[in-house]
N, C-alpha and C positions, 0 to 999 in steps of 0.2 A: 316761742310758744305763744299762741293769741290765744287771751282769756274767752271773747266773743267771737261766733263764727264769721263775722266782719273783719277781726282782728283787734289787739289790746298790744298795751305797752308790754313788749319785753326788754331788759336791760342789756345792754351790749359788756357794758364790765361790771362787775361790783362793786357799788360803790364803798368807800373806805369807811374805818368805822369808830376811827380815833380823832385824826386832826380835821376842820374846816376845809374842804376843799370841793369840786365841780366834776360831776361825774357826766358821761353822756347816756339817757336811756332813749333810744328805738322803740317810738312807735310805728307797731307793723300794720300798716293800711291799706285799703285797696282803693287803685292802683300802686299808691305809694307808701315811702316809708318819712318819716320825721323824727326830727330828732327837738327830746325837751332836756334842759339844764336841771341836773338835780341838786341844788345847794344844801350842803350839809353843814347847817350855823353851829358852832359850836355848844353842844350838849351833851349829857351824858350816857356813855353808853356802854353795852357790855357784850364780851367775848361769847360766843356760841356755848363754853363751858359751866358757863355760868348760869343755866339754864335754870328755873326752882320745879318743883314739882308741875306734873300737869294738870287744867280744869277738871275737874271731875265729870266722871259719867252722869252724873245727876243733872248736870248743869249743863251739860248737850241733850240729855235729853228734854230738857226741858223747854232750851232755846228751839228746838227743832219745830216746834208749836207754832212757833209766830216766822216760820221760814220756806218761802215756795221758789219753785219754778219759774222762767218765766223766758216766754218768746215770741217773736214775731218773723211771720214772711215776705212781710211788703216792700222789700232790698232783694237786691239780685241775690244773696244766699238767707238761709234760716239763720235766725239770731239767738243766741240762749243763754243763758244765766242766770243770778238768784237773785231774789229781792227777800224783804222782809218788815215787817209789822215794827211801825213807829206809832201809830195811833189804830184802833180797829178800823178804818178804811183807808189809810194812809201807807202805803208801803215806801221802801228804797231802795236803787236800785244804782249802776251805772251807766251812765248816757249815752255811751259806747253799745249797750246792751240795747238803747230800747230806741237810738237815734232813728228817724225816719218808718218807724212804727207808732200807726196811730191808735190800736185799741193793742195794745202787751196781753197777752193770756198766759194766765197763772196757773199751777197745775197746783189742786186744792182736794185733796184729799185724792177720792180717785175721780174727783170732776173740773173741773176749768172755769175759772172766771173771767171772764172782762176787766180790764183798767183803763184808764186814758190817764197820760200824762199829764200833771198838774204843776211842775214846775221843771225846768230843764237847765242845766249848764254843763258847755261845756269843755269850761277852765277847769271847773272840779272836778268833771267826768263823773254827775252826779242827775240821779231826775228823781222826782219824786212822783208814783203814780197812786191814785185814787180810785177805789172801786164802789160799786152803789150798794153792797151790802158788807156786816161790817164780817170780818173773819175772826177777830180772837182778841187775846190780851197782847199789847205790843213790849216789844223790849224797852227799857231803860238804857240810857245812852250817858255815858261821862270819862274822864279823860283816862289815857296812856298814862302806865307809868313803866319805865325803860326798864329791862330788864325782867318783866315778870312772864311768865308763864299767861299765851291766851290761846283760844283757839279760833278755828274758820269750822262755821256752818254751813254747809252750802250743798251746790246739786252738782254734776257731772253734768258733761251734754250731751248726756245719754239719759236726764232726766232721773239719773241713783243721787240718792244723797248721801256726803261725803261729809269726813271729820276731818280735819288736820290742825295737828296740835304745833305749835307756833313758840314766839320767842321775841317779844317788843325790844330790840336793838338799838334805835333811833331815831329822835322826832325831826324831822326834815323839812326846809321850806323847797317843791318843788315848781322850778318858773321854767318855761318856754308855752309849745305851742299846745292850742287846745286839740281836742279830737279829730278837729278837720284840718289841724295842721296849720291852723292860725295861730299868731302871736297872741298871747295869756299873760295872766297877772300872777298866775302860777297859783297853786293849795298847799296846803299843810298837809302835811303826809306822815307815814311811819314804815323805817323798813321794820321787814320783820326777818329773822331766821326760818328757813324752811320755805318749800316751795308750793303752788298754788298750780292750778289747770284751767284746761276748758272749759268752760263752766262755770268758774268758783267765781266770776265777775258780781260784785253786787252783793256778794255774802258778809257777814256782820263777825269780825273780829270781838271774841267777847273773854272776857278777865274769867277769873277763877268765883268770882258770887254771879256771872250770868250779863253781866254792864256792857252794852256793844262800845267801844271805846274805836275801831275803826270800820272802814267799808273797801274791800279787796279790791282795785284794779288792776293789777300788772304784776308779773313775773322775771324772773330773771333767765334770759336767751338760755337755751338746750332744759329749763323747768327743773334749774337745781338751785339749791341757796339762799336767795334774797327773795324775798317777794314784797309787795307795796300794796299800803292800804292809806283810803281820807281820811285823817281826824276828823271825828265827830262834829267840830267846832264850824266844819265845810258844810256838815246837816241844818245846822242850825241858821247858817246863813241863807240858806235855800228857803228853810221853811217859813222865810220871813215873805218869798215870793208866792207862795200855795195861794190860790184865789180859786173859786168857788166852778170858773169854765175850766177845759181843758188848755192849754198852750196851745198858740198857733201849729200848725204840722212842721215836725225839724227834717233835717237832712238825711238819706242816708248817707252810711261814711264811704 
């Protein structure tokens, strides 16, 4: 199942969720497919059972404020996804999502704004875009903790916005190739319980007080089970590249 209408990581197996070991996940690309290593370093982690209560209704609706749309046509198919409010004119989004799109239009209430991409990568599978007026209050961002209760924000790619309530399972170092299918240094990641869609790329994994703690790329093959998001920790690295132009124009995938 591709999260972007270009296509996104799906998992070929589930990865395991006890001992250290090398899973293989499929990313689905056009024309091609790649394959990245998902190394699961030994951490703590917990059975589907173990699930705690879910986020609150208060705490979606809340987060839904600082959470849009977002897509482009300048790739041989339409692109879509979600991004969302780190600063008021600073959004996040996934790379995959906005790769070879040079102005992202964000669906912003019942109107549309402009972005240009201000920082890109695509080992993380992460960009950060910038818009010229600001939209709101942004989210707070800080870490995973295994086992708890989060949710996903996000939009459909049918432009509805979507809830799904989650389960932080395991913090992961994942290494192989970036989005285009190049060798990578790999990101920090999180599987999580429960499954994700088309669409839900770019959407802000957040805890039970509202904290975005990951950023959703990739599900797991037939969109049951597993799905994977960037620790936060991969935001922070990016943001240290945001400069005041836009990024040169990237690929599409």
């Amino acid at each position: 199942v591709a999260l972007s209408a270009t296509g996104a990581c799906t998992n070929s197996e589930e990865p395991p969720s006890t001992t250290p070991t090398s899973t293989s996940v499929t990313t689905s690309t056009t024309p091609t497919s790649t394959s990245v290593t998902t190394s699961t370093a030994p951490t703590s982690t917990v059975p589907p059972s173990k699930t705690s209560d879910e986020v609150p209704e208060t705490v979606l609706a809340a987060t839904r404020a600082a959470v849009h749309s977002v897509r482009g046509l300048d790739c041989r198919k339409a692109q879509v996804g979600t991004t969302f409010l780190i600063a008021p004119d600073l959004l996040v989004t996934s790379a995959h999502v906005v790769a070879g799109i040079e102005v992202p239009i964000l669906s912003v209430g019942a109107g549309e704004v402009s972005s240009r991409v201000v920082a890109f990568d695509p080992v993380s599978d992460l960009a950060i875009l910038r818009t010229a007026e600001e939209l709101g209050e942004p989210l707070a961002m800080g870490e995973a903790t295994v086992g708890t209760a989060v949710a996903l924000v996000a939009y459909d790619g049918d432009g509805m916005p979507v809830e799904r309530h989650l389960t932080v399972r395991q913090a992961i170092r994942a290494t192989g190739e970036d989005i285009y299918g190049e060798p990578g240094s790999g990101r920090d990641a999180l599987l999580l319980d429960g499954s994700v869609a088309y669409g839900n790329s770019g959407g802000p994994i957040v805890d039970g007080s509202g904290t975005v703690v990951g950023v959703v790329f990739a599900n797991t093959r037939g969109g049951e089970g597993t799905s994977f998001a960037v620790q936060v920790g991969e935001v922070h690295v990016l943001l240290a590249e945001v400069g005041s132009s836009p990024v040169p124009p990237t690929e599409c995938r």
